[in-house]
Backbone as numpy.savetxt, mean C-alpha at the origin, in Angstrom:
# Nx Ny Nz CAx CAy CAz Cx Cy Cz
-17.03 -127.05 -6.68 -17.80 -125.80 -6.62 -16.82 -124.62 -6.64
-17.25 -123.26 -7.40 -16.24 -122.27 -7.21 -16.62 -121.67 -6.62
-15.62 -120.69 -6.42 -15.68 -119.56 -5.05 -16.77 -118.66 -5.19
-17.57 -118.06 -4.30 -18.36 -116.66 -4.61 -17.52 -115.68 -5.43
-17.97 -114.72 -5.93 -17.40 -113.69 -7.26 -18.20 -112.18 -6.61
-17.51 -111.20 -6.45 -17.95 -110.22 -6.20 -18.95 -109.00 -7.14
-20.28 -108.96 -6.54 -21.23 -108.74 -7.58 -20.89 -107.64 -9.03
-19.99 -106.54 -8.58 -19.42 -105.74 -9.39 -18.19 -106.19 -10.35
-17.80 -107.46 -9.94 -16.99 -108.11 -11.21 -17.45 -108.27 -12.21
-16.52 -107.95 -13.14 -16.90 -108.27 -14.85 -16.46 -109.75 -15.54
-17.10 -110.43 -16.02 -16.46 -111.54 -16.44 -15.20 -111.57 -17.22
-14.18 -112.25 -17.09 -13.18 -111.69 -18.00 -13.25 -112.17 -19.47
-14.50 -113.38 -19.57 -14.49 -113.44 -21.15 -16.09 -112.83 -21.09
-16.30 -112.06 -21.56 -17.77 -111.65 -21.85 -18.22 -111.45 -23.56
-19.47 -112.41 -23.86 -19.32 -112.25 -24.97 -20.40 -111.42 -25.09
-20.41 -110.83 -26.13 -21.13 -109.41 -26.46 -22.46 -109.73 -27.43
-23.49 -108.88 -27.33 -24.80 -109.49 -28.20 -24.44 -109.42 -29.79
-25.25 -109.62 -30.38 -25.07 -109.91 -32.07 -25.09 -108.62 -32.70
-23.71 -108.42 -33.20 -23.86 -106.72 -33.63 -23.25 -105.98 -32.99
-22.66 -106.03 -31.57 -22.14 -105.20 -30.64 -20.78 -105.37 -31.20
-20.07 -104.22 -30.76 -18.58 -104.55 -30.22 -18.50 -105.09 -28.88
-17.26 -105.77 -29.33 -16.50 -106.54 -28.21 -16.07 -105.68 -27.17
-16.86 -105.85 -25.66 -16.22 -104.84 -24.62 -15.00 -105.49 -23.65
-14.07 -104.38 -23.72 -13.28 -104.70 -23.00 -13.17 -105.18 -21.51
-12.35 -106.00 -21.08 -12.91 -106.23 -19.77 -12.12 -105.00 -18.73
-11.34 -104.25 -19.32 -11.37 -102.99 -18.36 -12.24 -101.70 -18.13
-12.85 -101.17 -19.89 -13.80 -100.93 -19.60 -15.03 -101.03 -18.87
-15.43 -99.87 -17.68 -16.91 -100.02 -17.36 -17.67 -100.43 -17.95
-18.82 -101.48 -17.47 -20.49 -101.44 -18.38 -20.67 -99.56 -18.25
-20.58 -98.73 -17.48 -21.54 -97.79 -17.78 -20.12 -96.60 -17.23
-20.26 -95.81 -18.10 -19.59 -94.50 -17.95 -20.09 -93.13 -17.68
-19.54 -93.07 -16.14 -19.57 -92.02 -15.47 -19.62 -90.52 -16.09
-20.90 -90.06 -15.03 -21.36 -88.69 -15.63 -20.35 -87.44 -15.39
-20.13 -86.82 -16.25 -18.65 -85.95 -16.57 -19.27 -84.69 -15.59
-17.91 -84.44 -14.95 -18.33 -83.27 -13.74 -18.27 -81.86 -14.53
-19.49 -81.32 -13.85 -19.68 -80.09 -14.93 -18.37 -79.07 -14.03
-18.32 -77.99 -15.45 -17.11 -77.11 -15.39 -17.01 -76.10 -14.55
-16.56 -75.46 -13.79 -16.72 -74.60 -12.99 -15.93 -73.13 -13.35
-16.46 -72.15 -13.37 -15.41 -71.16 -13.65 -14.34 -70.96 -13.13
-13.21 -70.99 -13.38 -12.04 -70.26 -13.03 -12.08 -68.93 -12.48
-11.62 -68.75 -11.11 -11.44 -67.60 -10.73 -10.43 -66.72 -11.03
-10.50 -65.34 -11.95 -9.35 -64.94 -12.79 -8.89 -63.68 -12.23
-8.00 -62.96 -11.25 -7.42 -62.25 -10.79 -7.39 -60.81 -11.36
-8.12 -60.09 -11.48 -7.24 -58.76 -12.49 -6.45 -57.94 -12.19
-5.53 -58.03 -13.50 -4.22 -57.22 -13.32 -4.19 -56.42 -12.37
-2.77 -56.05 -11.96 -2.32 -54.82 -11.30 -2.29 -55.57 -9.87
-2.78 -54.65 -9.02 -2.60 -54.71 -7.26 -3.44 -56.25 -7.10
-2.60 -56.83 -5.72 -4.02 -57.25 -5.51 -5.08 -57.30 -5.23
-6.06 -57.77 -4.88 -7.36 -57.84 -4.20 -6.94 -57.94 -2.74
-7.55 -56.89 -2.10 -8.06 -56.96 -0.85 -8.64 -57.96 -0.29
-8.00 -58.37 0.89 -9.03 -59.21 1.65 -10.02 -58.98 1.84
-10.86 -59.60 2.05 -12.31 -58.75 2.28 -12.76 -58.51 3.58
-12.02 -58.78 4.80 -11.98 -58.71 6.34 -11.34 -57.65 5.99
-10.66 -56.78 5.31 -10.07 -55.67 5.68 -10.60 -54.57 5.87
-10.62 -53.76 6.89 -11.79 -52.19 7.12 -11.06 -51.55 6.41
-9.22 -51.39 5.90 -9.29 -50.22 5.29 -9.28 -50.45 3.71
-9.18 -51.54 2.82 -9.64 -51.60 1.86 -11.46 -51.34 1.87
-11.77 -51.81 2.46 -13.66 -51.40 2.56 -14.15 -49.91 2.16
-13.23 -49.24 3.50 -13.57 -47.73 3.41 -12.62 -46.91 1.87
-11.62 -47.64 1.68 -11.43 -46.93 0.19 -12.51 -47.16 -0.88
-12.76 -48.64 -0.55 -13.74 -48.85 -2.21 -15.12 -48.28 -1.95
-15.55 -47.66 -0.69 -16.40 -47.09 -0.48 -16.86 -45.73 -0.64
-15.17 -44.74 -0.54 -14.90 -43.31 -0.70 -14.94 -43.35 -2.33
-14.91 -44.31 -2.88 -14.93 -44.02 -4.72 -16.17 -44.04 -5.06
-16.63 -45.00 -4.47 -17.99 -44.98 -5.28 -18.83 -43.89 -4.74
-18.31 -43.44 -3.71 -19.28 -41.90 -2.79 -19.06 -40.74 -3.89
-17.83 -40.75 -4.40 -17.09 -39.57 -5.09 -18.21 -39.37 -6.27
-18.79 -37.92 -6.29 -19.37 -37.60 -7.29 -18.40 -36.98 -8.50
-19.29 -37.23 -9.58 -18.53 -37.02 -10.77 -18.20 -35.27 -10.93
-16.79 -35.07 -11.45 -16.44 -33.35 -10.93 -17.01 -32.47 -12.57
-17.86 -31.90 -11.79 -18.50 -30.92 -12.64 -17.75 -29.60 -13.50
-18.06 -29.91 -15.27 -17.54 -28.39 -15.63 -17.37 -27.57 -14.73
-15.92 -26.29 -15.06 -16.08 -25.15 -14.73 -16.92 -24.59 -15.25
-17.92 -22.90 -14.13 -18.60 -22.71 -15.07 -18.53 -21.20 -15.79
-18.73 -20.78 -16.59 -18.34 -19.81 -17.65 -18.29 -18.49 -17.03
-17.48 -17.89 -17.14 -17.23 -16.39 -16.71 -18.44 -15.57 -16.99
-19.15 -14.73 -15.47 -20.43 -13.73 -16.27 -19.60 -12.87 -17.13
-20.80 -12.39 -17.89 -20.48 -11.69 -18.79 -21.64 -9.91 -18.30
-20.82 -9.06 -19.05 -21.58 -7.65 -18.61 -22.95 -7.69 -19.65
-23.87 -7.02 -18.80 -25.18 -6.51 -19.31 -25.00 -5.98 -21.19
-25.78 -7.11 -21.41 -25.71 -7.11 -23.22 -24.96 -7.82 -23.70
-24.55 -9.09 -22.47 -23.20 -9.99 -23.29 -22.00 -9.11 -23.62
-21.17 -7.71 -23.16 -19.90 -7.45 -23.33 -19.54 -7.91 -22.06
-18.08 -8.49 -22.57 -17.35 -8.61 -21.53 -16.84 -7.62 -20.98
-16.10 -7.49 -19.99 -15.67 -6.46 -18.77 -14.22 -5.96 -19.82
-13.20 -6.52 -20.60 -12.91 -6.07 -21.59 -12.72 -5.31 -22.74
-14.38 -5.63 -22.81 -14.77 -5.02 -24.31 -15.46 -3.73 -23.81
-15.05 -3.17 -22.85 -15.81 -2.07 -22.26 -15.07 -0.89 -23.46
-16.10 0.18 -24.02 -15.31 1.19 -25.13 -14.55 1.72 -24.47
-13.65 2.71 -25.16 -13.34 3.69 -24.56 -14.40 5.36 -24.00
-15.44 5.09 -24.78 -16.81 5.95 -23.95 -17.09 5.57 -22.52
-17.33 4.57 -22.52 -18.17 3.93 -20.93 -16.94 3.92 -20.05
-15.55 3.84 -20.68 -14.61 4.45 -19.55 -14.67 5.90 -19.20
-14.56 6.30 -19.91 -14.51 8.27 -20.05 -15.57 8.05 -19.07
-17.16 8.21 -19.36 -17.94 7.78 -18.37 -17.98 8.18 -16.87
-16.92 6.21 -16.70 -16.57 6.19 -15.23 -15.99 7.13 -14.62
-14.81 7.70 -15.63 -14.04 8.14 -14.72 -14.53 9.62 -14.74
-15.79 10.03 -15.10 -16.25 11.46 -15.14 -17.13 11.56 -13.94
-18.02 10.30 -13.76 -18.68 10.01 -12.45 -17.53 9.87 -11.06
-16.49 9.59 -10.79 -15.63 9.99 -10.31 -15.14 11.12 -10.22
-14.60 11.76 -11.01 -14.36 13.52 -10.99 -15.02 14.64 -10.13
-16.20 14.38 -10.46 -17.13 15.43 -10.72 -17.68 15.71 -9.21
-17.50 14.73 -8.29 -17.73 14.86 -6.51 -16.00 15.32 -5.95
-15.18 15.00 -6.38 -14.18 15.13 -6.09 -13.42 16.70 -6.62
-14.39 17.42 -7.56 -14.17 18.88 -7.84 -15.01 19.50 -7.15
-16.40 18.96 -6.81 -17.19 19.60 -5.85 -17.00 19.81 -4.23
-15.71 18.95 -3.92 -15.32 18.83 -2.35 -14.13 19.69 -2.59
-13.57 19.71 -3.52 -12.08 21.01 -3.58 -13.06 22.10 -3.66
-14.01 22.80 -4.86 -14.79 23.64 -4.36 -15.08 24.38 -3.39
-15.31 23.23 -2.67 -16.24 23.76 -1.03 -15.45 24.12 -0.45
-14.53 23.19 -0.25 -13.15 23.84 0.73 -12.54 24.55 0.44
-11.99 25.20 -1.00 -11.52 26.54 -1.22 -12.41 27.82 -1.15
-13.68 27.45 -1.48 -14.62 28.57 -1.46 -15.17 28.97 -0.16
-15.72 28.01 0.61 -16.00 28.09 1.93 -15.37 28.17 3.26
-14.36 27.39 3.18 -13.61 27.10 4.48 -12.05 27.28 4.36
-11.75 28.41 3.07 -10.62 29.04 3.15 -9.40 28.12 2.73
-9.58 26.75 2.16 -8.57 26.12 1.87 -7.03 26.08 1.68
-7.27 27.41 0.48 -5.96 27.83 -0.31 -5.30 29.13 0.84
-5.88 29.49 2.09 -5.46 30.69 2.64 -4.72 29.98 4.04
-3.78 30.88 4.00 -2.79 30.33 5.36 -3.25 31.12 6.53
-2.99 30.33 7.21 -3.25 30.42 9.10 -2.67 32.08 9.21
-3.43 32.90 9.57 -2.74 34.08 10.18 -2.73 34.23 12.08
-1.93 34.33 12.47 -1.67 34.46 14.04 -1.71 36.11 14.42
-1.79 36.41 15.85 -1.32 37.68 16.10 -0.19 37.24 16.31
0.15 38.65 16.60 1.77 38.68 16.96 2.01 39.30 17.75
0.86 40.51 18.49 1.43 40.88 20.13 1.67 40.17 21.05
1.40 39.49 21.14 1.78 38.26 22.74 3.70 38.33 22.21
3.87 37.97 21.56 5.12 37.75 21.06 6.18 38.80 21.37
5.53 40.25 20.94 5.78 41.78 20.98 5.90 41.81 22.28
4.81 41.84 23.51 5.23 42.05 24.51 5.71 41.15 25.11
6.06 39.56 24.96 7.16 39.25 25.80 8.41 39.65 25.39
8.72 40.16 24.28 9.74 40.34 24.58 10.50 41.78 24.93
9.27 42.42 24.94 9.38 43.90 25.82 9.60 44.05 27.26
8.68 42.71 27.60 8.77 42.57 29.00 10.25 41.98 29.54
10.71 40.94 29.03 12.22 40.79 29.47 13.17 41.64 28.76
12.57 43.08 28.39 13.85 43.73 28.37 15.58 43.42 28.15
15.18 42.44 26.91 16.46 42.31 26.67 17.24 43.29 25.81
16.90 43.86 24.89 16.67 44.56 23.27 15.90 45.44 23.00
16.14 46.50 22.56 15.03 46.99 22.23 14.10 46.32 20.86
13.16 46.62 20.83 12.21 45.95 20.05 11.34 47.01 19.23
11.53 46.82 18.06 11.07 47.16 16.75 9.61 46.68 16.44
8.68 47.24 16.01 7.41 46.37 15.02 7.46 47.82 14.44
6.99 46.60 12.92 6.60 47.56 11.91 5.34 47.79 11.44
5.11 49.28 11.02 3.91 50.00 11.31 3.84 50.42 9.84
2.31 50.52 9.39 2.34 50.70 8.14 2.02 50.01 6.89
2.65 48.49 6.93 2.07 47.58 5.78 0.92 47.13 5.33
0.67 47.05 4.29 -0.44 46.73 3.44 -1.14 45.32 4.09
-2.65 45.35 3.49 -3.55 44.50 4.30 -2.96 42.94 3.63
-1.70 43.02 2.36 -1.73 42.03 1.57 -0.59 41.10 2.74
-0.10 41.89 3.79 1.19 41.56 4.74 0.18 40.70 5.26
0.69 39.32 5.75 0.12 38.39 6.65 1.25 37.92 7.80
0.48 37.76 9.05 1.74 37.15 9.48 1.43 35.92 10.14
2.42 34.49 9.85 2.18 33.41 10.30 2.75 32.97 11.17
3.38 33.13 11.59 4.25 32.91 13.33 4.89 33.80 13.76
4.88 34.00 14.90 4.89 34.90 16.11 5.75 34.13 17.55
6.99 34.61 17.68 7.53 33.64 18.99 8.71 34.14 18.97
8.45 34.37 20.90 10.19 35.39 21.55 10.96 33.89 22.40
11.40 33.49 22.33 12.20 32.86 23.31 13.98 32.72 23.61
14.24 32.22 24.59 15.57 32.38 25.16 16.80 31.39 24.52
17.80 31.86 24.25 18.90 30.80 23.69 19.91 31.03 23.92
21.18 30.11 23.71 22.51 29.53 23.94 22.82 31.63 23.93
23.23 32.47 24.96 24.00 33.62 24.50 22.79 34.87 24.61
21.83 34.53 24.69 21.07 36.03 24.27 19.10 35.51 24.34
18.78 35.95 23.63 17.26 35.84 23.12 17.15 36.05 22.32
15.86 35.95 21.40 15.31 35.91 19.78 13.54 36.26 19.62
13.80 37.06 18.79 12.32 37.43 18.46 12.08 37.18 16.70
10.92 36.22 16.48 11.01 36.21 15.22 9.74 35.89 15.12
9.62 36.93 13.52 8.15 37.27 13.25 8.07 36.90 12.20
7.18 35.82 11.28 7.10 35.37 10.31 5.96 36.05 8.96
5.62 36.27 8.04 5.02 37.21 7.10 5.16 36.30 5.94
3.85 36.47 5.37 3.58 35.90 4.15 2.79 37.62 3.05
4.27 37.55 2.45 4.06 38.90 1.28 2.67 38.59 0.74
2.69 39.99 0.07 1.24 40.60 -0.99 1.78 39.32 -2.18
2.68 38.98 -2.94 2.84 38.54 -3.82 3.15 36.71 -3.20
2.67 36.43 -2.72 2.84 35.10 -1.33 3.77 34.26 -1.08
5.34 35.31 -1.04 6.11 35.15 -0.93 7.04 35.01 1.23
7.87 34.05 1.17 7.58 34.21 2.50 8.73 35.35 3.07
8.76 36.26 4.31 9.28 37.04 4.49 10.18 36.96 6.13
10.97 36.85 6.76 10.74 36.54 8.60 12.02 37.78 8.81
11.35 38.30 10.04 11.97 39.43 10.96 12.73 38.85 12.04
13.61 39.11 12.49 14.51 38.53 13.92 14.96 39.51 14.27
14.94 39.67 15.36 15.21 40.58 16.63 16.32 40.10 17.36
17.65 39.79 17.78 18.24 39.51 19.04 19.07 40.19 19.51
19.60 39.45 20.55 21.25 40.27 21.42 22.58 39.19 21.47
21.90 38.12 20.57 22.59 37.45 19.87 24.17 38.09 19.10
25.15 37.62 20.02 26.34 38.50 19.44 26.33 37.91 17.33
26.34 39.01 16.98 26.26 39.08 15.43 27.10 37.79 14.73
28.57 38.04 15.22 29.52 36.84 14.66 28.99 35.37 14.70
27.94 35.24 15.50 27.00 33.51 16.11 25.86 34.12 15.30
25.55 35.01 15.32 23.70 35.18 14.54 23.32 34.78 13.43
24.74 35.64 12.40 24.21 35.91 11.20 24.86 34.54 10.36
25.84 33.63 10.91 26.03 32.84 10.20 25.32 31.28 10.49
24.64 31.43 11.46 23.11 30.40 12.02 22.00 30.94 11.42
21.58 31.88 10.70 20.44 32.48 10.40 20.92 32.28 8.51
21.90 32.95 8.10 21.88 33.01 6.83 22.97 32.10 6.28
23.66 30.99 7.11 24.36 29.99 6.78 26.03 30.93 6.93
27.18 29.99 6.46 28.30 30.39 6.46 28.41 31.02 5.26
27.88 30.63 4.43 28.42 31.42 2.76 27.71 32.63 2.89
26.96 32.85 3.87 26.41 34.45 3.45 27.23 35.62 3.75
27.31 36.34 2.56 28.20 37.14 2.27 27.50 38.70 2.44
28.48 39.75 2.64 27.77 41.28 2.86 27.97 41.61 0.77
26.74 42.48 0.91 26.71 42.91 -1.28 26.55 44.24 -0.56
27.10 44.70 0.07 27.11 46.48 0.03 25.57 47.06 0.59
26.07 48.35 1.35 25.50 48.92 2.50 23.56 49.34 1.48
22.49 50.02 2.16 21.69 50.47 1.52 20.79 51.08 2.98
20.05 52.28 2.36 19.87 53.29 3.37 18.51 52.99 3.27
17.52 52.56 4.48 16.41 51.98 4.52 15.65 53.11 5.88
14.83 54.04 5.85 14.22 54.11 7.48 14.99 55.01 8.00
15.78 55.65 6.94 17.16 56.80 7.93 17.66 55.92 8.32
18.00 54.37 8.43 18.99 53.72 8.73 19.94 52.95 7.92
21.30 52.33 8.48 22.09 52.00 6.97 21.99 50.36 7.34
21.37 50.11 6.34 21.45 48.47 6.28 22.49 47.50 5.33
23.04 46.61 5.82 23.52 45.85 4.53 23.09 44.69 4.22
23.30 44.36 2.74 22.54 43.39 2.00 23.66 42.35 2.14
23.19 40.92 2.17 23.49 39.97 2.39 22.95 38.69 1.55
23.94 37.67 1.48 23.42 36.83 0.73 22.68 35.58 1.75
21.78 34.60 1.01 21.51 33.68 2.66 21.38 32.27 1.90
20.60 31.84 2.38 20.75 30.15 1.21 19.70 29.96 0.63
20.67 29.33 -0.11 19.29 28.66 -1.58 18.59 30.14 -2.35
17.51 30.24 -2.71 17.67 31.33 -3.43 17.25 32.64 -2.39
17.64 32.79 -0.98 17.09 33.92 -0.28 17.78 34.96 -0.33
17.50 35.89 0.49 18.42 36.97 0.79 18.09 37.90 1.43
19.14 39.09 1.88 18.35 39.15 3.45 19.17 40.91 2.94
18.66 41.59 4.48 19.32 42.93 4.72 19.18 42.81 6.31
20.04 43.18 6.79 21.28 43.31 8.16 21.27 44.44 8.44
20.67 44.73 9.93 21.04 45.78 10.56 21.82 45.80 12.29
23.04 46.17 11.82 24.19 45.93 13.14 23.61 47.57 14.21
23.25 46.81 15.26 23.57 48.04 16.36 24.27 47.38 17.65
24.89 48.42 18.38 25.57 47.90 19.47 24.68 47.10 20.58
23.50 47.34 20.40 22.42 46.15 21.92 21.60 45.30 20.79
21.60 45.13 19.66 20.69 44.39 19.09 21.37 44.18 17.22
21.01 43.09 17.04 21.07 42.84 15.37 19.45 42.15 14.81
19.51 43.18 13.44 17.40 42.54 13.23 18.12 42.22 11.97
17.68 41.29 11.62 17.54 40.39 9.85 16.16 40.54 9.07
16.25 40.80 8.31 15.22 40.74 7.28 15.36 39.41 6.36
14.99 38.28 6.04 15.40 37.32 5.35 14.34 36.67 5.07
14.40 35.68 3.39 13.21 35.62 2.99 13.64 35.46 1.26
12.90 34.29 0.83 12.77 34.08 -0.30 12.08 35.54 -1.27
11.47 36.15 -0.66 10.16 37.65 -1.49 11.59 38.01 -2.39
11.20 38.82 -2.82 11.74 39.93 -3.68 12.31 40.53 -3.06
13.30 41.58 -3.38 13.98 42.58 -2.33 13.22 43.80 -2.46
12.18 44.23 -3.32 11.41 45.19 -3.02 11.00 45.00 -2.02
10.11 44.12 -1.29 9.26 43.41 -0.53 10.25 43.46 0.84
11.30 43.28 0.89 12.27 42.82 1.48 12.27 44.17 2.25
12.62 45.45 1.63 13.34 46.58 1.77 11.75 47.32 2.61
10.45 46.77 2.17 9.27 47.35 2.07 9.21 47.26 3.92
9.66 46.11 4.64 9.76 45.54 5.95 10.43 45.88 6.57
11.83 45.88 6.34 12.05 46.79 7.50 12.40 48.39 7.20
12.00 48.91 6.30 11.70 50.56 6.29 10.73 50.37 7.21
9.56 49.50 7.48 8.34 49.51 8.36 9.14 49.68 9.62
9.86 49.22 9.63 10.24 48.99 11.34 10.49 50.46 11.91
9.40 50.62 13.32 9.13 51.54 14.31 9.76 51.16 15.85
């Protein structure tokens, strides 16, 4: 008797039906069903892939897809009728700048016409007169007589290095400026602080029954000088020397 044979054995001579091929005895009777294909998982280029436990890859791929798409700039307005701010003529400038003007001549107007614009500050000048009558330093001169065109804009006696000073300031008929000084100011300190060092004597001239001399002073001024033993008065002043001579002949 032979041994039991294990049911999945193949005989090793097996003969085959009428017509068949001859099967091998290593060949299976029956061949196994082919495992279907599975896709390949394919990486794409560049960086890698994020883990997917990661919070800060998450919140990036999350901030992209939030990101809205960036919108045209959008077109420059344009002026009433489609011109550009550009194409403005040269009329519609003239225009502007006439609408501008035209309040800005009406406020010079007012203030020259009304509220005296173009006219300078006039002061008195007695307060001035009698202080310095009252400290009796000098005798003291005012002039009597000048035209309503004489203005006078400062007025002031006070005390200095040697002496005192009286000086009276005048704006001429022709609106030129004119100033009077009074002191006891020794002359050699006066006249070259008042009319600079280069001012020079141009010869004597008889003003008031008195003898004055003409003097040069700075820049384009010039003056007339009258020396007495208690006092020296200056006349000095851009005016004219008519104008000049007209002031202190005044002097009383």
């Amino acid at each position: 008797m032979e041994p039991a044979q294990p049911a999945d054995r193949v005989p090793a001579d097996s003969t085959p039906p009428d017509g068949q091929p001859p099967v091998s005895p290593t060949t299976p009777t029956t061949a196994a069903e082919p495992a279907r294909a599975e896709p390949a998982l394919v990486e794409p280029a560049g960086e890698p892939a994020p883990a997917p436990d990661d919070p800060e890859a998450t919140a990036a791929r999350t901030v992209e897809h939030d990101v809205p798409p960036a919108r045209p700039a959008a077109a420059p307005p344009t002026a009433k009728g489609g011109k550009a701010r550009a194409e403005r003529s040269p009329k519609d400038m003239a225009l502007s700048l006439l609408v501008l003007l035209v309040p800005i001549a009406l406020l010079l107007a007012f203030y020259r016409g009304f509220l005296g614009g173009d006219q300078p500050t006039v002061v008195d000048a007695a307060p001035a007169y009698e202080q310095a009558r009252a400290a009796n330093a000098f005798p003291v001169s005012e002039p009597a007589g000048l035209g309503k065109g004489w203005r006078t804009v400062s007025a002031g006696y006070r005390t200095v290095d040697g002496g005192s000073s009286l000086r009276i300031g005048y704006l001429t008929p022709e609106g030129q400026a004119a100033q009077l000084v009074q002191s006891d100011v020794p002359p050699e300190r006066l006249i070259p602080a008042e009319l600079t060092r280069e001012g020079q004597p141009q010869g004597p001239v008889d003003l008031g029954g008195r003898s004055w001399q003409r003097y040069t002073a700075r820049g384009n001024e010039q003056a007339l000088v009258l020396l007495e033993p208690d006092r020296t008065v200056i006349v000095v002043g851009d005016a004219r020397e008519n104008e000049l001579r007209q002031l202190a002949a005044a002097l009383r």
